[in-house]
N, C-alpha and C positions, 0 to 999 in steps of 0.2 A: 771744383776740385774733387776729385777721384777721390775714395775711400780708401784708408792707409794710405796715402800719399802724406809725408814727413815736410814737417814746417820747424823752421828754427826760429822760436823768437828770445830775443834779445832785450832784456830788460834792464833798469837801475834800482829797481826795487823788488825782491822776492824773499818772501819769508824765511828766517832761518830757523828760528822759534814763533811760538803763538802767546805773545804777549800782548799783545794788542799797537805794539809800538810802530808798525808798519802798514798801518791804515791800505795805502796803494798796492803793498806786497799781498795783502791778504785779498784783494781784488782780483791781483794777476794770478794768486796760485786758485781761484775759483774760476776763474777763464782759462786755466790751463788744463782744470779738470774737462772742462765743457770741450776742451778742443781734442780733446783724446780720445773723445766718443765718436768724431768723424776723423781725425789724421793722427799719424805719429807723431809728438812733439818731443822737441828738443828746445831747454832753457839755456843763456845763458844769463846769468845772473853773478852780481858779485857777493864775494863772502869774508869772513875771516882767513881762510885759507885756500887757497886752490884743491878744487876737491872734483870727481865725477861720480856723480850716482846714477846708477841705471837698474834700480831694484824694478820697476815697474818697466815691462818691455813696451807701454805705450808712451811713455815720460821719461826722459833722460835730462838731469841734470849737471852743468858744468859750471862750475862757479872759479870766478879767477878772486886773487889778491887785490881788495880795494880800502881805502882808507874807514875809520868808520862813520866821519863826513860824509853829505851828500856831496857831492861835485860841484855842484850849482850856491853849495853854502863856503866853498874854496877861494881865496881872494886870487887873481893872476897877478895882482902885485907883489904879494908877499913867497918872499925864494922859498920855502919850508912847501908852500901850500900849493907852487907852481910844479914844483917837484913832484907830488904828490899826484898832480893831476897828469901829470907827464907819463907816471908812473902807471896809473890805472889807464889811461886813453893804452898805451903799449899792453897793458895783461889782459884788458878786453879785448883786444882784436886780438891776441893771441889764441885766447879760449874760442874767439868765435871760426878763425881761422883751423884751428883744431878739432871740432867739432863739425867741419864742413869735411874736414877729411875723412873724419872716422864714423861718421854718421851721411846717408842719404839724403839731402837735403833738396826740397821742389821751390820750397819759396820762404824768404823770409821776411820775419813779420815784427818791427822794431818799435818797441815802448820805453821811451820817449825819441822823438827828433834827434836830441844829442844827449847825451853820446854813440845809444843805439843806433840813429839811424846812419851815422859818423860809421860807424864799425861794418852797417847793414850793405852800405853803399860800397866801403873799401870790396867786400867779398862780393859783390855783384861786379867790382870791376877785375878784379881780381879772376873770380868762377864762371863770372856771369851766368849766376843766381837771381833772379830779380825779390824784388823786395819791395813791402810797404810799408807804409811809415802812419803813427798815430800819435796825435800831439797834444801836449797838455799845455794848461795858462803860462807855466813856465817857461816852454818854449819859446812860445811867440812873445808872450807880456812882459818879462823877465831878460834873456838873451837874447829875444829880438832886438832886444833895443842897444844892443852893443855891435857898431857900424860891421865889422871886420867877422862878429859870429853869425849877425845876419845873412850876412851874403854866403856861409857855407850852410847857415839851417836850408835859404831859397835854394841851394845846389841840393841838397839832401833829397828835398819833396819836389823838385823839378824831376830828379830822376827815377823816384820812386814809381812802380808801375800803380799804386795805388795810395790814396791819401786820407786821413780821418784826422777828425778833431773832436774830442770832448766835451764840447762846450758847440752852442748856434754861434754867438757872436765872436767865439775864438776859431769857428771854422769859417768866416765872414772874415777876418783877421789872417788868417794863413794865407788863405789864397789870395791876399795883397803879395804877399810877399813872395808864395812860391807860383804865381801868375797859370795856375792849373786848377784844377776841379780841386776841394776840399770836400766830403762828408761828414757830417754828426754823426758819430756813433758814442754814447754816455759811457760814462766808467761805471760799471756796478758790481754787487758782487751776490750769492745765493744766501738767503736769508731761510729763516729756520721761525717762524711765529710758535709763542710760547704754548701749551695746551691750554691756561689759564688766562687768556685774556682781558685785563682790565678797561672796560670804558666807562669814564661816569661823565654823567652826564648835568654836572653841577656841580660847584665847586667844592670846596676845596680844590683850587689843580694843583697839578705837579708838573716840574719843567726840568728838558734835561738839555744839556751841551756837553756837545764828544768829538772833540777835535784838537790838531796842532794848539798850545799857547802862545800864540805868534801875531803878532802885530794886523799881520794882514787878516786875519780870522776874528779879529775884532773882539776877542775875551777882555780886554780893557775892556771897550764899551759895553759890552754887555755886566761885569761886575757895577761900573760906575748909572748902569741902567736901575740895578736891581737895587742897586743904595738909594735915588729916588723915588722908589715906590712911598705912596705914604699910609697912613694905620689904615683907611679903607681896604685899601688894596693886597694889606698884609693880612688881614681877615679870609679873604680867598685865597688864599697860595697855601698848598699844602709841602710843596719844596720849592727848591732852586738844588739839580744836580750835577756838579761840573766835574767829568774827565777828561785827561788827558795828561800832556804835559809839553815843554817847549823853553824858547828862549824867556820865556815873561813869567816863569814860573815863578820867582821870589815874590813878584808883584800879584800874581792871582793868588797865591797863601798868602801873602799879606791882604790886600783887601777880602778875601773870602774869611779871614779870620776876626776881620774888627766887625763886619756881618754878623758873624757867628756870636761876636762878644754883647752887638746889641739884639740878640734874642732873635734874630733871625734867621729859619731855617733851610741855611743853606750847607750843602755838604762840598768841600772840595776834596777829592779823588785822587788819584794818576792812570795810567795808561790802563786800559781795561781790554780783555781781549773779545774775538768778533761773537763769542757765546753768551757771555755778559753783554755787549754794546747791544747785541739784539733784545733782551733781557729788560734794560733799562729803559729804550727804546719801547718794548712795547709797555711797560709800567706807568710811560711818563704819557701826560695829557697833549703835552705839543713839546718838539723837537725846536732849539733853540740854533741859529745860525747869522750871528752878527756880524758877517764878514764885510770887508773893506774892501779885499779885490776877491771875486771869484767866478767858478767858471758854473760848472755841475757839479757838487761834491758827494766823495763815495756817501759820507752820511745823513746825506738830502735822500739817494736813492734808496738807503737802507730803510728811512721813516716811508716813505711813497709805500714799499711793499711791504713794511708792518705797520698801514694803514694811520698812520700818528701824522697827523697836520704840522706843520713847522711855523715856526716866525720868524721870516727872512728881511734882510735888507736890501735897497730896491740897484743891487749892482748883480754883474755878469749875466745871466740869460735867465734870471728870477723875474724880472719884468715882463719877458715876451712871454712865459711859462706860464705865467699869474692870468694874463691875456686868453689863454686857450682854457685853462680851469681852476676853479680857485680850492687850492688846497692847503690853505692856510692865512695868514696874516700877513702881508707886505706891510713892509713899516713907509713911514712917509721918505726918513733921507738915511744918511748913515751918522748918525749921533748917539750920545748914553738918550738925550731926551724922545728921540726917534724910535729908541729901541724901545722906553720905558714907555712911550705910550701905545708900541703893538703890544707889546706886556699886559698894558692895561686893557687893552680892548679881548686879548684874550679872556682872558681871567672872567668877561662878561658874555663870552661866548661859546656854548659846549661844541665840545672838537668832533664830537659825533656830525655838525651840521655841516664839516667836510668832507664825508666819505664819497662822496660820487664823484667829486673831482680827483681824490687821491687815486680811487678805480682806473678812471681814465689815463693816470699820466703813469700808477705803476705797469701798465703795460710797453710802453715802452724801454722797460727796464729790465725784459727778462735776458738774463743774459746765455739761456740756448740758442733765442734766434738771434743773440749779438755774433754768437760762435760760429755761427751758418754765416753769417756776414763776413764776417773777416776770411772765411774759407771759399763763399763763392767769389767775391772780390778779388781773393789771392789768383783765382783761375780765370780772370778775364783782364786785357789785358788796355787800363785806361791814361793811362801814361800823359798822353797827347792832349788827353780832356781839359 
C-alpha cells in the first residue's frame, strides 16, 4: 500500500474514555495510531451518540448510535434486544456508508467478522471497495456455532481479499469455515515500561489478574485457587491483585472479601486504565490468567513486553506457545486445584528465570510491524488463497 493511501476500518470497540473498561478498544485506538504513520485512517466505531470527529487530518472518526451492550451479549430471542440489534446492524452501515462518501477510501479493513465485516462486505458490494477481515474467539467459537450466522461469517471471509485471526488455533478454526487462507496476526497494544522496574528475585511474590469477570476468564477458579493455598504457601505471597470488572462481580467481592477477612492479602479492584495496568503489571512477579476458553489475550501481550512471566492454563494457543519458549507456568488442566498448584510452583520459582523466553515471544508482538501487515496485505490481492 502507497503512502497516504486512506483505509477505513470498521470496529465494535473503540475507546470513548480511558478508563480502562475497554481492554480491546484501547488496542484498536494504538493500531490506529500505528496505521497513521503509513495511510490516512478512518474509524468507524459505535458511541453514545452519532458524532464525526476529524480534529487530526490523519484520523477521522465516525461513530453511529449503538446500544451500551455489546451485540454479541443481545439475545435474538428477546423482541427489546432484537430490536436493538436491528437498530445498530442499520446505523453501522449507515456511518460506514457515509464515510465512503465523504472520505476516499482504498481499502477496508474490518475488526471483528460481525458486524464489521457484515457492514465491510455490504460497501464492497455496494462501491466495490475491497476489504479485509480480522477475527477474534468470538467469531468463530461463539457465533460460529449458530447454524444460520455461520454461514454469513464463511460468506464474510470467502469474500474478503484478505483474512487474519488472533489466535493459531482460531486461525486453524476459520479457515474450516471460510475454506480460504487464514493468517495469525496477535492483538496487541504499545506498552510504556515503568523507569523503576521491580524484579526480585525471591520471595515474597506478588500476583496480579486484569481482566473481564466473566465465566470464561476463569476469575471464579482462580479466587477458589488462591483460597486453597495453605500457611506454607501464604508465607511467600506478598499479594494477590485483582482488577477488573464483569458479570461475576457480586461473586469476586464476595470471595475476595471472606480472603481478605481470613488475613489474607488479597486486594480486589475494578477497571483500571491501560497507565495503571501497565504499572501493576510491571510491579507484579507473574501475571495471572485462569481462563476457560481463550485465544491470545490483549493482557498476555501486555506482560510478554513488560517482561512479567504469566501462569496460564493449558487452553487456546498457550500450549503451542509454551512449545516454542517457556515464559512462564502452564498449569496441568483448567481447575481452582490446577490453578493452585501453578500458584504454588511459582511461588518456588524466581520469575527472573523466565526472561529469554519472554524476549523471544515479545517480539512478535510489536505492533509497528503488525501496522506494515495489515497495510501491505491490504495491497496484494489473496482472496483466492
Amino acid at each position: 500500500m502507497k503512502v497516504r493511501e486512506s483505509l477505513l476500518l470498521i470496529t465494535t470497540s473503540y475507546p470513548e474514555k480511558e478508563d480502562g473498561s475497554e481492554a480491546a478498544g484501547s488496542f484498536v485506538a494504538d493500531l490506529v495510531k500505528e496505521l497513521a504513520e503509513i495511510v490516512d485512517v478512518t474509524v468507524i466505531a459505535p458511541g453514545r451518540r452519532t458524532t464525526v470527529d476529524v480534529n487530526d487530518r490523519r484520523i477521522a472518526v465516525y461513530r453511529f448510535r449503538a446500544p451500551p451492550k455489546a451485540l454479541g451479549n443481545l439475545r435474538l430471542w428477546h423482541p427489546l434486544d432484537l430490536l436493538r440489534i436491528i437498530v445498530t446492524l442499520s446505523s453501522g452501515k449507515s456511518a460506514v456508508m457515509r464515510a465512503a462518501t465523504e472520505r476516499k477510501i482504498t481499502h477496508t479493513f474490518a475488526l471483528w467478522a460481525l458486524p464489521s465485516g457484515y457492514w465491510a462486505r455490504l460497501l464492497w458490494l455496494a462501491k466495490g471497495i475491497p476489504y479485509s477481515v480480522w477475527m477474534l474467539g468470538s467469531d468463530i467459537w461463539s457465533l460460529g456455532r449458530i447454524p444460520v450466522v455461520r454461514s454469513l461469517l464463511a460468506v464474510v471471509m470467502r469474500d474478503a481479499q484478505c483474512r487474519f485471526a488472533d489466535g493459531l488455533q482460531l486461525a486453524d478454526d476459520a479457515q474450516k469455515i471460510a475454506r480460504r487462507h487464514v493468517k495469525f496476526l496477535p492483538t496487541t497494544r504499545n506498552v510504556h515500561p515503568p523507569r523503576l522496574e521491580i524484579k526480585r528475585i525471591s520471595p515474597p511474590y506478588s500476583f496480579v489478574f486484569i481482566g473481564r469477570w466473566h465465566r470464561n476468564k476463569g476469575i471464579d477458579l482462580l479466587l477458589d485457587a488462591i483460597a486453597l493455598l495453605d500457611a506454607d504457601d501464604w508465607m511467600l505471597v506478598k499479594e494477590f491483585r485483582i482488577f477488573g470488572g464483569g458479570p461475576l462481580e457480586s461473586v469476586v467481592r464476595q470471595k475476595g472479601e471472606i480472603l481478605l477477612k481470613n488475613g489474607r492479602p488479597v486486594v480486589v479492584g475494578g477497571y483500571i486504565d491501560k497507565q495503571d495496568a501497565e504499572m501493576r503489571i510491571s510491579n507484579a512477579d507473574y501475571v495471572l490468567i485462569p481462563s476457560r476458553i481463550e485465544s491470545i489475550p490483549v493482557v498476555f501481550s501486555d506482560a510478554i513486553k513488560l517482561n512479567r512471566p504469566v501462569i496460564a492454563t493449558p487452553v487456546g494457543d498457550f500450549c503451542r506457545l509454551f512449545q516454542s519458549a517457556s515464559f512462564g507456568i502452564l498449569a496441568a488442566g483448567v481447575s481452582s486445584v490446577d490453578i493452585c498448584r501453578a500458584i504454588q510452583m511459582a511461588l518456588r520459582t524466581s520469575s527472573t528465570s523466565f526472561m529469554d523466553g519472554l524476549k523471544i515471544h515479545a517480539e512478535c508482538f510489536d505492533l509497528k510491524n503488525i501496522a506494515e501487515k495489515i497495510c501491505g496485505a491490504a495491497a496484494h490481492d489473496d482472496s483466492s488463497k
